[in-house]
Structure formats: C-alpha cells, structure tokens
C-alpha positions as CSV (number, residue, x, y, z in Angstrom):
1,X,97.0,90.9,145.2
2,X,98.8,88.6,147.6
3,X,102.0,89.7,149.3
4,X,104.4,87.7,147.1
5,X,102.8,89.3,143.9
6,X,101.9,93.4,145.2
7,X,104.4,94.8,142.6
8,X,105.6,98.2,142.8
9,X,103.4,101.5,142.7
10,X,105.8,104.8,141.0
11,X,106.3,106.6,144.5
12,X,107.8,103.5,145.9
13,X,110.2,103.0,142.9
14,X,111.0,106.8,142.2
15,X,112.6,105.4,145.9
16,X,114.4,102.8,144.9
17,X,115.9,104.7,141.6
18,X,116.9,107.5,144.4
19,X,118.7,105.3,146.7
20,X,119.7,102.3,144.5
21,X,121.3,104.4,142.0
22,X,124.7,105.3,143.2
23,X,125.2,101.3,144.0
24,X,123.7,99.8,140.7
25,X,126.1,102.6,139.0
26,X,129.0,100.7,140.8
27,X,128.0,97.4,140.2
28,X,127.6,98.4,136.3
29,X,131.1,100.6,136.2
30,X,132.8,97.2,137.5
31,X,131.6,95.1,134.6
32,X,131.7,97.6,131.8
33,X,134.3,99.7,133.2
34,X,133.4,102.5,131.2
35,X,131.1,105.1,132.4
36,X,129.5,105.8,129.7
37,X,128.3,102.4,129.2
38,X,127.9,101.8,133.1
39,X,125.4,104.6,132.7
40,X,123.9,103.6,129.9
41,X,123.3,100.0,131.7
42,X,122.0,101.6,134.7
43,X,119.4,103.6,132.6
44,X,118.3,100.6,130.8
45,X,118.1,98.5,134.0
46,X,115.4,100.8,135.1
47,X,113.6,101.2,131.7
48,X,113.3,97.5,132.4
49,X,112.7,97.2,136.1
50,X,110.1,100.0,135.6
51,X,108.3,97.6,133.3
52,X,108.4,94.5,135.1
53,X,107.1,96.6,138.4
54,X,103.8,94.3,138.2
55,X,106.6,91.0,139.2
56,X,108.0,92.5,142.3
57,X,107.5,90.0,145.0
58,X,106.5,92.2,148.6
59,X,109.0,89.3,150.4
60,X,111.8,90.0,147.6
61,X,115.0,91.9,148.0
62,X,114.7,95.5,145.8
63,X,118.6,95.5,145.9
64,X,118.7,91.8,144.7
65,X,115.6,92.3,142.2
66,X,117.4,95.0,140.3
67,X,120.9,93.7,140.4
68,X,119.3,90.7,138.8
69,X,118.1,93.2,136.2
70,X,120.9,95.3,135.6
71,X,122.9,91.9,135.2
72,X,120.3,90.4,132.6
73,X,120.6,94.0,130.7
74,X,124.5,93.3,130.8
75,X,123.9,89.8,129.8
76,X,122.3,91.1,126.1
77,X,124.7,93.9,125.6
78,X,127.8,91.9,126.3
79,X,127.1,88.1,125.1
80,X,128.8,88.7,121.8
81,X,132.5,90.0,123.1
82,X,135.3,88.6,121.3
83,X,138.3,89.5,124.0
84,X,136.7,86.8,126.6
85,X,139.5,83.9,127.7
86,X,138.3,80.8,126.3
87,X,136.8,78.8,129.6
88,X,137.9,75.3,128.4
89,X,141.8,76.5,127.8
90,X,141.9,78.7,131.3
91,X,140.7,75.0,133.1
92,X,143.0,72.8,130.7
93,X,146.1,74.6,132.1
94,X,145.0,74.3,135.5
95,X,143.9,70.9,135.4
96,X,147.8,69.9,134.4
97,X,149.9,69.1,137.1
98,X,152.9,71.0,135.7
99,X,150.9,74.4,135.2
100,X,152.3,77.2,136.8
101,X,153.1,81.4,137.5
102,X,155.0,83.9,138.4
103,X,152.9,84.4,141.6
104,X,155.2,87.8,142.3
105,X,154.7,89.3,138.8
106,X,150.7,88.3,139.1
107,X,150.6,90.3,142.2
108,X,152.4,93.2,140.7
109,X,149.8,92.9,137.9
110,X,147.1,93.1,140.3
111,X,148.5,95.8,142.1
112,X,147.9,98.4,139.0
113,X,144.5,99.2,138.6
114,X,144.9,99.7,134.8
115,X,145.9,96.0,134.2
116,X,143.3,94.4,136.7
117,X,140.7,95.9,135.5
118,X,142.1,94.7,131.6
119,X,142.4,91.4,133.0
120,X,139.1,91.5,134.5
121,X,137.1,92.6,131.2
122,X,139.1,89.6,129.6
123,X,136.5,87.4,132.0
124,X,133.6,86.1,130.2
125,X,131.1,87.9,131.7
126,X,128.9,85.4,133.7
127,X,132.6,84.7,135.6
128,X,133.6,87.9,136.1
129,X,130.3,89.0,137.5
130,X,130.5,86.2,139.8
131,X,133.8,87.7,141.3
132,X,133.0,91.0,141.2
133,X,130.2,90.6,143.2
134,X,131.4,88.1,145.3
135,X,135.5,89.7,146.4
136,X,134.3,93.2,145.8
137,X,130.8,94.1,146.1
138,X,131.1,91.3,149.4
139,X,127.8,89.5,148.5
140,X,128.0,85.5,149.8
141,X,127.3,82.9,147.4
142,X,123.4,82.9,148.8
143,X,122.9,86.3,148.0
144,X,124.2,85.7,144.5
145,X,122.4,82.9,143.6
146,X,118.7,85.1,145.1
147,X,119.9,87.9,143.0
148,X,121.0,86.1,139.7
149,X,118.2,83.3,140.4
150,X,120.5,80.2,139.8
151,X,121.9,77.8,142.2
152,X,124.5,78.3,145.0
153,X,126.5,75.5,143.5
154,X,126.3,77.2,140.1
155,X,127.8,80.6,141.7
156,X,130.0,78.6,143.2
157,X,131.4,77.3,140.2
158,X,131.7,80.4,138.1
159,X,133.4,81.8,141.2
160,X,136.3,79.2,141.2
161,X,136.6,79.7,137.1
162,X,136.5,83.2,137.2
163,X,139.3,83.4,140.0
164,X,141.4,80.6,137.7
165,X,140.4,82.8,134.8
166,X,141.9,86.0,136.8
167,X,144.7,85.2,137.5
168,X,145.9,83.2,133.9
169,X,144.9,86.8,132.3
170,X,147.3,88.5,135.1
171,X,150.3,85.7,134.2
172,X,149.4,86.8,130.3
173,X,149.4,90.2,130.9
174,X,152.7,90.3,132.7
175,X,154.1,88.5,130.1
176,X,153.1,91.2,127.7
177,X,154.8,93.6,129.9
178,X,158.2,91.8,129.4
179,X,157.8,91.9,126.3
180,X,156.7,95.8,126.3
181,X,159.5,97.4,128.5
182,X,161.3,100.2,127.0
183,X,158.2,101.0,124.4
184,X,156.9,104.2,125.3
185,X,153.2,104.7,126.2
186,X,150.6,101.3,126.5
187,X,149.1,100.0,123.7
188,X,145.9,100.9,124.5
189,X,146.9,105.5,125.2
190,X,148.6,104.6,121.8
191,X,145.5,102.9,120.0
192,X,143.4,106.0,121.2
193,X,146.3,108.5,119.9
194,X,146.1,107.0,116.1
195,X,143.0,108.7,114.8
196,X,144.1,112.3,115.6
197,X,147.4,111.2,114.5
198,X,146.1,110.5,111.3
199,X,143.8,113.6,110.9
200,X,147.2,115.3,111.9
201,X,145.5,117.1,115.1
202,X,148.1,115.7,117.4
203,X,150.2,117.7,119.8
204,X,154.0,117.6,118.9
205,X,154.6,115.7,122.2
206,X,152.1,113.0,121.7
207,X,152.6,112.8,118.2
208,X,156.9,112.0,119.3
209,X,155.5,109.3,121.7
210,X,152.9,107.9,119.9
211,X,155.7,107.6,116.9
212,X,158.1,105.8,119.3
213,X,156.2,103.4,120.4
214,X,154.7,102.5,116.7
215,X,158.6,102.3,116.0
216,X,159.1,99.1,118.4
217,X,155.6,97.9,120.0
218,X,155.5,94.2,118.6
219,X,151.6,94.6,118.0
220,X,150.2,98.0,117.3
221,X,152.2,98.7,113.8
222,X,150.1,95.8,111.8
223,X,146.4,97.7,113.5
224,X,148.0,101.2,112.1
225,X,149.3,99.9,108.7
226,X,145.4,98.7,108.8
227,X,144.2,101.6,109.9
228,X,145.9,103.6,107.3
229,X,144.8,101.6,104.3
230,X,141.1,101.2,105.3
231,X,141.2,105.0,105.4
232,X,142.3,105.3,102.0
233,X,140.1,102.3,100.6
234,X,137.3,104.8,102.6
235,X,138.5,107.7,100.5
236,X,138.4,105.8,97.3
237,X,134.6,105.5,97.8
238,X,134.3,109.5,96.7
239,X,133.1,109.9,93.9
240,X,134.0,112.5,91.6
241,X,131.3,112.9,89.5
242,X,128.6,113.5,92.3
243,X,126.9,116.9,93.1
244,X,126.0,117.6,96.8
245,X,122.6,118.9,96.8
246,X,122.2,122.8,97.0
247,X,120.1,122.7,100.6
248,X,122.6,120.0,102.4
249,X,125.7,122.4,100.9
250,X,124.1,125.4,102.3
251,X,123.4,123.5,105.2
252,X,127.1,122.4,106.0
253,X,128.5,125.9,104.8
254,X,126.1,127.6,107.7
255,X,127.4,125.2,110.5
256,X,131.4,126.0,110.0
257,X,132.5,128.0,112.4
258,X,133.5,131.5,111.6
C-alpha cells in the first residue's frame, strides 16, 4: 500500500482517540454547545473515522482528517435547524449603504458568554464553523480549507458571512434585551422552568419568578398558553374504556418507589 493510501492499524488510532479527544470534544462543544450533544458528536466522529481507517493518507494531517469528520457528522445532524439567520437578509442589510449598529451594545452582547454563544448557534452552521475555527480554535484559512476539503476562497467567504452574520444576531439580540429589561429571569431559564411548573414540582421561589416573568415577557406567554393546551389535547387522548394489561400493571406497580 503506497504511503498516501497506508490507512490506519487499531494501535495507531486507539492513539489518536487518546490524544485527539479532549480537542475534537472542544471543537464539537463550540458548535453544539451542549455537552451532551458535543459528546455524542465526538462518539460518532469516531464510529465513523474508525470506519474509514482504510482512507487515511500516511502524508495527511490526523488532527485535520478527523476534524473534517467530526464536521461532516455535524453537517447530517444539524442541516435541518430552523433558528439559522437567513444568509441572503444578513448580506441584504449589509450591502445597503445606510445599514448600521449600536457598535457599544454589540460589544456588550459579546461580552456575556450566554448571549454569544446564542448568537453564535443562530449561524448557519457551515458559517459558524468557519469562525469558530478560524477566531477561536486559530486555524488559518489553509488549514481550514485541508481539513474541510474545500477551497481557501470558499473559507474565506463563509468567514466574512459568518462574521456579518455574528454580529447582525448580536445588534438583534440586544435589541431583545431592551425590550426585556425589568422581566425577571431570560426566556430561555423560563422556557426550561414550564414543564415542572406545570407538573407542579416547582420550588416556591422559582415558581414566583417563573410567574413574573410569564406576567410581562412579550414572547414566552403565547409558547405557555401552547404549552398548556397541547397538554390537555394530550390528556384527551385517554381513553376511558381501556384496560391496562395485568403484566404491564404489575409491572408499573413493582417499579414505584416505596
């Protein structure tokens, strides 16, 4: 086998899953930001890379060969999101002449981790892993275009949208803060609070903020009143008539605890 086709034998990739790990989990945490899913990712990547061991070029990069992978792996789990800024609006506003923002209100966006890393999962996500490699995993253009197996030009592109596309979800998002300020708690704690809330397993504390800011949030009281009906429609589905089976009844009664 010549030295541009040798592949990879298992001792020699048990290797690479040792010391690749901790910076393919990184790379996957910045896109997903979620560990679970970053984990997941990572796991797959390797699934896959394991695989396509026999494809390994002996003058290729292992770093760049699985970065490619984990990005391809992220590529089929996360073509279909529906929270992506349309590409063609972001570079309408910035073609016009008169298009502005706040520059100081972007920066303060930027400067809380919470809302750049919401504005950065608002990227489509061949433009957001552009930047994230690029401004914070520090890879040049080259090295992106080797590891994603495009052209430089093509990096370079989604680099420049995904900065314009950055920054337009920062001026957004700040806007939404304006429009936020005095509601208690941020949509999102509150969106996570509305199950238990509704299962009425919420702490008394939670349960007074989560009702405050229901009270004058702009947004979240349609998703609840939603919420809240869907559940019922859900419960409507019982039906009274029906008989749960002797085994799976014995079966739930030996599983409660106490």
């Amino acid at each position: 086998m010549s030295a541009r086709t040798q592949g990879l034998d298992a001792e020699t990739f048990e290797t690479l899953v040792r010391e690749r790990t901790p910076e393919l989990y990184r790379f996957a945490l910045s896109i997903t930001r979620r560990p679970d899913a970053a984990e997941d990712l990572v796991q797959e990547a390797f699934l896959r890379a394991w695989r396509q061991r026999a494809t390994f070029r002996g003058d290729a990069n292992p770093a760049g060969w699985l970065r490619r992978i984990v990005h391809n792996a992220a590529i089929d789990r996360l073509r279909h999101e529906r929270h992506e800024l349309p590409v063609a609006d972001v570079e309408e506003d910035w073609a016009n002449d008169a298009f502005t923002v706040d520059s100081q209100a972007v920066l303060e966006q930027a400067q809380d981790r919470y809302e750049l890393e919401d504005a950065l999962v608002r990227l489509p996500f061949i433009y957001r892993a552009a930047v994230l490699l690029h401004d914070v995993e520090d890879l040049t253009t080259r090295e992106i275009a080797d590891a994603l197996h495009i052209g430089e030009p093509a990096v370079k592109q989604r680099l420049r949208r995904g900065r314009m596309m950055l920054v337009s979800a920062l001026a957004a998002s700040a806007a939404r803060h304006d429009a936020l300020k005095g509601v208690p708690m941020r949509c999102w704690d509150a969106r996570r609070l509305v199950s238990d809330y509704l299962n009425d397993t919420l702490g008394a504390a939670d349960r007074m903020l989560l009702e405050a800011h229901i009270e004058r949030c702009p947004t979240c009281p349609p998703l609840y009143t939603s919420l809240v009906g869907v559940r019922e429609q859900l419960g409507a589905l019982r039906d009274p008539d029906s008989v749960v089976p002797p085994d799976l009844a014995k079966r739930i009664a030996a599983a409660r605890p106490g």
